[in-house]
C-alpha positions as CSV (number, residue, x, y, z in Angstrom):
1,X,-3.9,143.9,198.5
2,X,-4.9,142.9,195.0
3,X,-5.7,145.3,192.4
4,X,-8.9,147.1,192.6
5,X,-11.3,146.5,189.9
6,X,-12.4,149.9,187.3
7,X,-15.7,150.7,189.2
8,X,-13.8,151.1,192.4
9,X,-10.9,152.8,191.2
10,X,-13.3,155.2,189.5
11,X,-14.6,156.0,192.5
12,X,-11.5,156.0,194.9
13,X,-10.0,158.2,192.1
14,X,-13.1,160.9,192.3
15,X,-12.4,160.7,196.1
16,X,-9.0,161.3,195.8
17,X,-9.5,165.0,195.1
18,X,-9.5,167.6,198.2
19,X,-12.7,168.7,200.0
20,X,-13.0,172.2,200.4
21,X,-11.3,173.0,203.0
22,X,-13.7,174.8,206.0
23,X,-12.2,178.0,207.0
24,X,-9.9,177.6,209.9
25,X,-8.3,180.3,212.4
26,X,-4.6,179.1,212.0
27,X,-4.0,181.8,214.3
28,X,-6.1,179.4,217.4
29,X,-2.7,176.6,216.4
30,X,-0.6,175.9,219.3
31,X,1.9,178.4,219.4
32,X,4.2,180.9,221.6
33,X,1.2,182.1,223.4
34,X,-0.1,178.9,224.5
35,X,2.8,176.6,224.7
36,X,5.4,177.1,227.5
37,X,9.0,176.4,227.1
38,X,11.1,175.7,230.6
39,X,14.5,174.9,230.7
40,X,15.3,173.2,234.5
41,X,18.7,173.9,235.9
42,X,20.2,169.9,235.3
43,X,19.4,170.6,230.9
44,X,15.3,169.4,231.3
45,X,13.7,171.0,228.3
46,X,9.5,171.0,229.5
47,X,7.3,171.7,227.0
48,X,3.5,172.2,228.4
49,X,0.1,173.3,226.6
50,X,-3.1,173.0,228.4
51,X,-6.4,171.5,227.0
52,X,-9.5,171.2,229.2
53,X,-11.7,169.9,226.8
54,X,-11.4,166.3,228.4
55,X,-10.0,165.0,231.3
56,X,-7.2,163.5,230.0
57,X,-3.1,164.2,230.0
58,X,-0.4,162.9,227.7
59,X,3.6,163.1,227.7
60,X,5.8,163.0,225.2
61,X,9.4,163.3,225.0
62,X,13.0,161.2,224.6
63,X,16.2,161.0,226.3
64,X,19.7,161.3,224.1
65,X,20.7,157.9,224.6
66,X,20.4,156.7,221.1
67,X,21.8,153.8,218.5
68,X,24.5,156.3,217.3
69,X,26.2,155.7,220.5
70,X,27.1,151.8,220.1
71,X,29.5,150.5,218.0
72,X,28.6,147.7,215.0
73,X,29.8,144.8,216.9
74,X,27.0,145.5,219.4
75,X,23.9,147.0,217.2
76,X,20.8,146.7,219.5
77,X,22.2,147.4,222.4
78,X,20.1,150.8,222.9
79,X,17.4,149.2,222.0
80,X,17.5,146.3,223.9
81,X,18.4,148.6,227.2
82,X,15.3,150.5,226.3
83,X,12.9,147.5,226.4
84,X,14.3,146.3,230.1
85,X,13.6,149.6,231.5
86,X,10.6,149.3,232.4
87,X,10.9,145.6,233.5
88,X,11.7,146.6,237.1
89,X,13.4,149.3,239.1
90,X,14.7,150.4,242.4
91,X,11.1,150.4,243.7
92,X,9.1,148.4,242.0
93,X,9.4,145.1,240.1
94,X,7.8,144.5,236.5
95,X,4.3,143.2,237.9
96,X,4.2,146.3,240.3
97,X,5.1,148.7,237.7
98,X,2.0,147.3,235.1
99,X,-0.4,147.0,238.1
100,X,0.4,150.5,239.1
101,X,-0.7,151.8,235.3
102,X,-3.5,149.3,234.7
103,X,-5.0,150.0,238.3
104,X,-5.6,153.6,236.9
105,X,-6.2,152.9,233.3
106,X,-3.4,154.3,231.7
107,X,-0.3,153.5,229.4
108,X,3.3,154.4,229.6
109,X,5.9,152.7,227.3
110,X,9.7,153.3,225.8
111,X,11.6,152.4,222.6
112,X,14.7,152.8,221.5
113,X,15.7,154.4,218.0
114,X,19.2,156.0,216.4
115,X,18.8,159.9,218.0
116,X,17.4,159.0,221.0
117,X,15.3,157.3,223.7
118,X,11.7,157.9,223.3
119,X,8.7,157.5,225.8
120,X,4.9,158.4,225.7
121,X,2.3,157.6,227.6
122,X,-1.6,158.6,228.9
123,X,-3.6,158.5,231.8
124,X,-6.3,160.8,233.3
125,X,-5.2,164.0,234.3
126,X,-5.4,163.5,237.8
127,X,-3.0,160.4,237.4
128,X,-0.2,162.8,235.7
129,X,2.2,162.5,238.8
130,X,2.1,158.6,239.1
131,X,2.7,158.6,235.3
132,X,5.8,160.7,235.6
133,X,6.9,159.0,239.0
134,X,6.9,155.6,237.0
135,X,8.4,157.0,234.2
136,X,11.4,158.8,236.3
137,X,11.7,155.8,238.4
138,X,12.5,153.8,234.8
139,X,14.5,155.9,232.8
140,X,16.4,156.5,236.5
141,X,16.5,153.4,238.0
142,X,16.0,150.5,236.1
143,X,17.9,147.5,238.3
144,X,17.4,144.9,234.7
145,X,16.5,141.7,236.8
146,X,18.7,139.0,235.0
147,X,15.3,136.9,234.1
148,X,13.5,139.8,232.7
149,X,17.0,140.7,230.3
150,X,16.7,137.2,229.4
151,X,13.2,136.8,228.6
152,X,13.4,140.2,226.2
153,X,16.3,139.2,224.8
154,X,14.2,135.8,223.5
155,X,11.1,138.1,222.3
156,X,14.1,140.5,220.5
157,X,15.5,137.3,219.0
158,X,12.1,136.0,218.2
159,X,11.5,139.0,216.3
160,X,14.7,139.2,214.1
161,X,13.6,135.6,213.2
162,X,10.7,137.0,211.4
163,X,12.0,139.8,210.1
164,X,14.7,137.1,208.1
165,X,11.6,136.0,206.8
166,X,9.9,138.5,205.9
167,X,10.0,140.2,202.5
168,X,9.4,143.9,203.2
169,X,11.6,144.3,206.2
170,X,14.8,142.3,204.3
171,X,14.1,144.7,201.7
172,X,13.9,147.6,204.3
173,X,17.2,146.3,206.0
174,X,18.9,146.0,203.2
175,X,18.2,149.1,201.0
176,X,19.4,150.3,204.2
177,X,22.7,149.0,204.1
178,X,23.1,149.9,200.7
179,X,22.0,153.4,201.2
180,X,23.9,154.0,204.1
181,X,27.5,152.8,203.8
182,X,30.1,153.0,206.2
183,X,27.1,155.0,208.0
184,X,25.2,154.4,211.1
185,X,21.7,154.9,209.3
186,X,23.7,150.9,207.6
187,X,22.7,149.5,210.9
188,X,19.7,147.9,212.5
189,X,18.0,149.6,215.5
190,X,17.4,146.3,216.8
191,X,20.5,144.4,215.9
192,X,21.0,141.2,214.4
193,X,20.8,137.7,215.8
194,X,24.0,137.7,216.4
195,X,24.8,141.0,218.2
196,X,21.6,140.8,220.6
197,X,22.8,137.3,221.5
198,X,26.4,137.9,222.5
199,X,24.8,141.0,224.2
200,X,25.5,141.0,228.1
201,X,23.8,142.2,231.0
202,X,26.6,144.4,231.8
203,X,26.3,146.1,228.9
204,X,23.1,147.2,229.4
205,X,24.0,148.4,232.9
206,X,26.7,150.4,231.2
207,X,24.8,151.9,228.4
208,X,22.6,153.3,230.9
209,X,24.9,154.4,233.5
210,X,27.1,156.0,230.8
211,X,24.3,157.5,228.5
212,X,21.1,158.4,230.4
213,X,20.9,161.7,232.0
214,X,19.2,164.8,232.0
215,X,21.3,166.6,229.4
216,X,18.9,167.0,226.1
217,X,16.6,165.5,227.6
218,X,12.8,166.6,226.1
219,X,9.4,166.3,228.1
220,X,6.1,167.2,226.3
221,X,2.9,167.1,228.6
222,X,-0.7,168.4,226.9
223,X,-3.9,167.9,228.5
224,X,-6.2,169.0,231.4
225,X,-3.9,170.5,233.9
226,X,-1.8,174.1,235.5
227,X,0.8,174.6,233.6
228,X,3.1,175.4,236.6
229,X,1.7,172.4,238.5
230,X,2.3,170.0,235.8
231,X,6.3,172.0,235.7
232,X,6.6,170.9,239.2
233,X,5.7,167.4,239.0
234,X,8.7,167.3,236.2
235,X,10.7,168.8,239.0
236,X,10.0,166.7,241.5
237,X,10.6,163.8,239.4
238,X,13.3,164.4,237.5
239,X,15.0,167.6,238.9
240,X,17.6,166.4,240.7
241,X,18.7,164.2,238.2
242,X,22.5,164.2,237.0
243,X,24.7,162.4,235.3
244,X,28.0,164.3,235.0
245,X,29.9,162.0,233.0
246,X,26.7,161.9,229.6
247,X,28.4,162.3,226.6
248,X,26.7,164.2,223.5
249,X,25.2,162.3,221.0
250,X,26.8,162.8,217.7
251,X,25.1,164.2,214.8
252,X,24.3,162.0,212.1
253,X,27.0,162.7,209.3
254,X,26.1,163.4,205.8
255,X,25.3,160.7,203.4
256,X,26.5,160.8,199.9
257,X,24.2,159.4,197.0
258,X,25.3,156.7,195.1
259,X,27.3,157.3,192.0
260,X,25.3,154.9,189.9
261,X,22.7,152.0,190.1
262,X,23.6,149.5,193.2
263,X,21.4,147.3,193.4
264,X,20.8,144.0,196.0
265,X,18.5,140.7,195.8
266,X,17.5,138.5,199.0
267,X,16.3,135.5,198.1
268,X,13.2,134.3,200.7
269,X,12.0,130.7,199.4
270,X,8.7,130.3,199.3
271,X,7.3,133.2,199.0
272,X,5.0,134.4,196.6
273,X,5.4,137.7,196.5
274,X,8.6,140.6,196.2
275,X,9.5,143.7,197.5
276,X,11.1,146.5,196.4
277,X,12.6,149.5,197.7
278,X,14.6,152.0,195.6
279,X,15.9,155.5,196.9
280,X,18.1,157.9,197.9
281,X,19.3,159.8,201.1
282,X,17.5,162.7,201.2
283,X,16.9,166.0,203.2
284,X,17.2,166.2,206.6
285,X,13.7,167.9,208.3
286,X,15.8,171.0,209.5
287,X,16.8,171.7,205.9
288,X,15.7,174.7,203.6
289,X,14.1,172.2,200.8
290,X,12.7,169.8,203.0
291,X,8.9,171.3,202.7
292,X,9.4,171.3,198.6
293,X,10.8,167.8,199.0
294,X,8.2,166.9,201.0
295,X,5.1,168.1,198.6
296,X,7.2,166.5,195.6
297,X,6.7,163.7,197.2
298,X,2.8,163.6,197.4
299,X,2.9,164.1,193.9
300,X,5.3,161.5,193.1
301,X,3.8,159.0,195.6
302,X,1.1,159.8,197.7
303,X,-1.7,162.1,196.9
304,X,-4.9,160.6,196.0
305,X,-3.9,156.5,194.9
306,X,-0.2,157.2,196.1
307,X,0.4,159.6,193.5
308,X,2.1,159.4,189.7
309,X,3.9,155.9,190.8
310,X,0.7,154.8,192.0
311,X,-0.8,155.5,189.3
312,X,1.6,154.3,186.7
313,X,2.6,151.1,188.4
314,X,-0.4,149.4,190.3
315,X,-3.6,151.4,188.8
316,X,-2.3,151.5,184.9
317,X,0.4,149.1,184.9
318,X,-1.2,146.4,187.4
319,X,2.4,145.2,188.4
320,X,1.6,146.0,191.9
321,X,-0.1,145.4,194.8
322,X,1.1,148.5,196.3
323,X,3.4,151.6,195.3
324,X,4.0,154.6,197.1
325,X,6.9,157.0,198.1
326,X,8.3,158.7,201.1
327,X,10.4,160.8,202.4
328,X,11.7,160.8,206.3
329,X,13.1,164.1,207.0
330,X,14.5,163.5,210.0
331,X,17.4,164.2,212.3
332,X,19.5,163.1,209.7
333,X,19.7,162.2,206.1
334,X,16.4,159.8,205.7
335,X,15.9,158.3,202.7
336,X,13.6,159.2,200.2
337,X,12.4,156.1,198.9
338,X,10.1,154.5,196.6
339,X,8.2,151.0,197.9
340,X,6.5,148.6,196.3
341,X,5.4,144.5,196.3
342,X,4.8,143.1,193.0
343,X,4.8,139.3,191.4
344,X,7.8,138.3,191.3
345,X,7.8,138.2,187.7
346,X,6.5,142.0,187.7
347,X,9.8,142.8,189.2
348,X,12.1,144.3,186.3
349,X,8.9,146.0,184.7
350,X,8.0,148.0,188.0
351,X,11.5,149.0,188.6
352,X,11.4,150.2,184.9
353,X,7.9,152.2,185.5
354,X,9.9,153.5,188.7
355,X,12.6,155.3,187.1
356,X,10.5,156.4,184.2
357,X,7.9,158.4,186.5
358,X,11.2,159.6,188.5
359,X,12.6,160.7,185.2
360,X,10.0,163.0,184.6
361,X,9.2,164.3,187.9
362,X,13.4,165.0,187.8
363,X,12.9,167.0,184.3
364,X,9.5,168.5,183.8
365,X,8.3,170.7,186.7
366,X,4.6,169.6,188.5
367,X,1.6,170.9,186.7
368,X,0.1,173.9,188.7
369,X,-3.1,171.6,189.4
370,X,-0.8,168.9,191.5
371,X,0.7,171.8,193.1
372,X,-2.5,173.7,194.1
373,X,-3.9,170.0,195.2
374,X,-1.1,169.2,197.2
375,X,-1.0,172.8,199.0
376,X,-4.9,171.9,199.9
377,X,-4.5,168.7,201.1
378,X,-1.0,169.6,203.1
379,X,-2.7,172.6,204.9
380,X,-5.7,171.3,205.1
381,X,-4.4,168.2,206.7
382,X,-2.7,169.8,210.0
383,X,-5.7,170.6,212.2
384,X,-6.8,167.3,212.0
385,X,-3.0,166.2,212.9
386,X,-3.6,168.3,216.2
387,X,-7.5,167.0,217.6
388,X,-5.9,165.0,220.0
389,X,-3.4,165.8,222.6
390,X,-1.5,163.4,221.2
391,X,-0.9,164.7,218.2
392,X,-0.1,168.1,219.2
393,X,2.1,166.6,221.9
394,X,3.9,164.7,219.1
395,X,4.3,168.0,217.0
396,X,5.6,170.1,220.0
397,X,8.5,167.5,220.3
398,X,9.2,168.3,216.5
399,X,8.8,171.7,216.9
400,X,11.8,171.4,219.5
401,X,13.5,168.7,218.4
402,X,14.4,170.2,214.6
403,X,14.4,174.1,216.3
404,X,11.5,175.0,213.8
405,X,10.2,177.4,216.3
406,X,7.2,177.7,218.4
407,X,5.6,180.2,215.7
408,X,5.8,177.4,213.1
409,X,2.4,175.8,213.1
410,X,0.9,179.5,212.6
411,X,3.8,180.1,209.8
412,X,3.2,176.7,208.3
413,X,0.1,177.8,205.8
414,X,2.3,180.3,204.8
415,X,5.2,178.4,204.3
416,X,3.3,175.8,202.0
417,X,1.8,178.2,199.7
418,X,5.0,179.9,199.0
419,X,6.3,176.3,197.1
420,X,6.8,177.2,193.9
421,X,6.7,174.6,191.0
422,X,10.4,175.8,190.5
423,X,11.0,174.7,193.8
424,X,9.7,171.5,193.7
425,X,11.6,170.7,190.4
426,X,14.8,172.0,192.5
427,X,15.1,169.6,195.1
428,X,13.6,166.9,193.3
429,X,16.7,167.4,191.5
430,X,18.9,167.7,194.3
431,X,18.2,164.4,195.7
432,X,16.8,162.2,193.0
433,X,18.8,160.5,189.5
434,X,16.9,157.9,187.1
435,X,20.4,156.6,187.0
436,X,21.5,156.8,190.2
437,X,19.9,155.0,193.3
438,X,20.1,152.0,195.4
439,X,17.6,149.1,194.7
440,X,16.7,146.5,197.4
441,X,15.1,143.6,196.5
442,X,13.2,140.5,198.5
443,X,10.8,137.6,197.5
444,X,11.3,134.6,195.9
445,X,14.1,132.8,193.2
């Protein structure tokens, strides 16, 4: 997107700041008293929390059959597997399985990532059993027709095609590889062209008859239904279900920074445009520092017109058409990362904006007005997160999957306002160096 002229910024910038925030019961979150936990006998982990005010149910949830479990030589092979799932089972094939959830208006689907397996999907509360009938019958007893693997694996490969063409996920891809080595965070979900290509049918057989099971296994439903009804439906479904020979899937290892600038170009002819990433590994979400991490970050680059680097390198310095920051937080070490796409000859100049607004966010501590802002807009910000069911189905699965604790949406005010500007400058820190990062760069000659 091209710069915006003064008027406009002038006015984005004035919107920028928090409203007031209306006074909210944080109390009336989800929490312990609302949200049921059920363990099954077979290692089922059911989540549940009721909401009548539509008629309307969604699941959540993942299986431990992740990208951690394949070896290099065949990256995308979880993925892949996840994809044909759903493209026919034991009893139904792929047109049956579509009409089933169009003929009642609803959605299911499944993707692959590194920790796991995950699925989601809606229909109207009434329709919750056929949704988790399909769903069991797919993650159960998926029969991967030959033409259906084939045809995937072309829309796979069509896919990787793009991405070799495209400047933001080469740059992606490789800041990855540079970030990560020697790690599995190095390697793409989704595999390369020539990984998904030498991929068998067999092996997605085996990756599913070795890795899919019960054990770890996480299902979230919300909506307009009994609690102990909705339990049962999970039972029926998926309580029998065993797999005694699922291994555990390994925790992602730790990630050393680098020890000083490494930094990659992909050329793309033709293009007329670069991107940029430049980070760091970072904290994972079930670390102490992750919450002062993660309001750093707004101030570095997000809050208002994506915060200082924004600021600095597409509103003041125009060398970008956008520039913001992030940090994952996830099961493992995630980066935190600074993106950008610039002219091609804006390139060296943004990088150098970059590091200076890094240095300083690494040596002075936020002022107490980007701290107080970012407090606002982080509490503020969460019961919106949690109008629909599927967002608050999306933050039960967190709330299990990083053992933050039923309680935590009610502690979660609390938590943010006890983020100190000391703590902020501490894990900025921790995890970020002017002088030491990776740099990933795509676009042009």
């Amino acid at each position: 997107m091209p710069t915006t002229k003064t008027k406009s910024r002038t006015t984005r910038a004035r919107r920028s700041k928090p409203a007031p925030q209306p006074a909210i019961d944080y109390k009336s979150l989800p929490g312990p008293d609302d949200i049921t936990r059920r363990v099954l006998p077979n290692g089922i982990v059911v989540l549940v929390r009721e909401n009548h005010t539509s008629p309307s149910v969604v699941i959540d949830g993942a299986v431990k059959a992740g990208a951690l479990l394949v070896p290099r030589d065949k990256a995308g092979l979880a993925n892949f597997t996840a994809g044909a799932l759903m493209r026919g089972t034991e009893n139904r094939a792929f047109g049956e399985i579509y009409e089933a959830i169009e003929s009642v208006g609803a959605s299911l689907s499944i993707h692959g990532g590194n920790h796991g397996t995950g699925f989601g999907g809606k229909s109207l509360a009434e329709d919750l059993g056929l949704l988790l009938e399909l769903l069991a019958d797919a993650l159960r007893r998926p029969t991967f027709p030959a033409e259906h693997v084939e045809k995937l694996r072309g829309e796979i490969l069509t896919g990787l095609n793009i991405r070799a063409h495209d400047t933001g996920s080469m740059a992606s891809l490789t800041f990855a590889e540079l970030t990560y080595p020697d790690h599995p965070y190095a390697v793409s979900t989704s595999g390369y062209i020539e990984t998904v290509s030498a991929l068998k049918r067999d092996d997605l057989v085996a990756f599913h008859r070795k890795h899919f099971g019960p054990r770890g296994m996480l299902i979230i439903i919300v909506g307009a239904f009994k609690t102990e009804e909705a339990i049962a439906l999970v039972e029926k479904y998926f309580g029998d279900w065993q797999n005694p020979d699922q291994p555990d899937l390994p925790d992602a290892p730790a990630a050393p920074g680098p020890a000083s600038i490494v930094e990659k170009r992909v050329t793309i002819p033709g293009k007329t445009q670069s991107d940029l990433i430049l980070g760091v590994p970072g904290p994972r979400r079930a670390d102490p520092d992750f919450l002062d991490a993660r309001l750093g970050n707004g101030v570095l680059g997000v809050f208002g017109m994506m915060g200082r680097i924004g600021d600095a390198v597409r509103e003041k310095g125009g060398m970008a058409y956008y520039a913001f920051s992030s940090v994952d937080g996830g099961h493992g070490p995630g980066p935190w990362r600074v993106v950008a796409g610039v002219n091609p000859k804006n390139v060296e100049r943004a990088v150098e904006l970059i590091r200076k607004e890094i240095r300083r966010f690494v040596t002075q501590k936020i002022t107490p007005a980007e701290l107080a802002d970012n407090q606002s807009q982080l509490i503020g910000r969460l019961p919106l997160q949690l109008e629909t069911n599927e967002g608050v189905a999306g933050m039960i699965a967190s709330l299990e999957e990083f053992n933050l604790g039923l309680d935590y949406l009610r502690r979660y005010p609390g938590l943010i306002r006890a983020i100190t500007r000391e703590s902020v400058l501490a894990a900025a820190r921790k995890y970020l160096d002017p002088d030491k990062f990776t740099l990933a760069i795509a676009g042009p000659e």
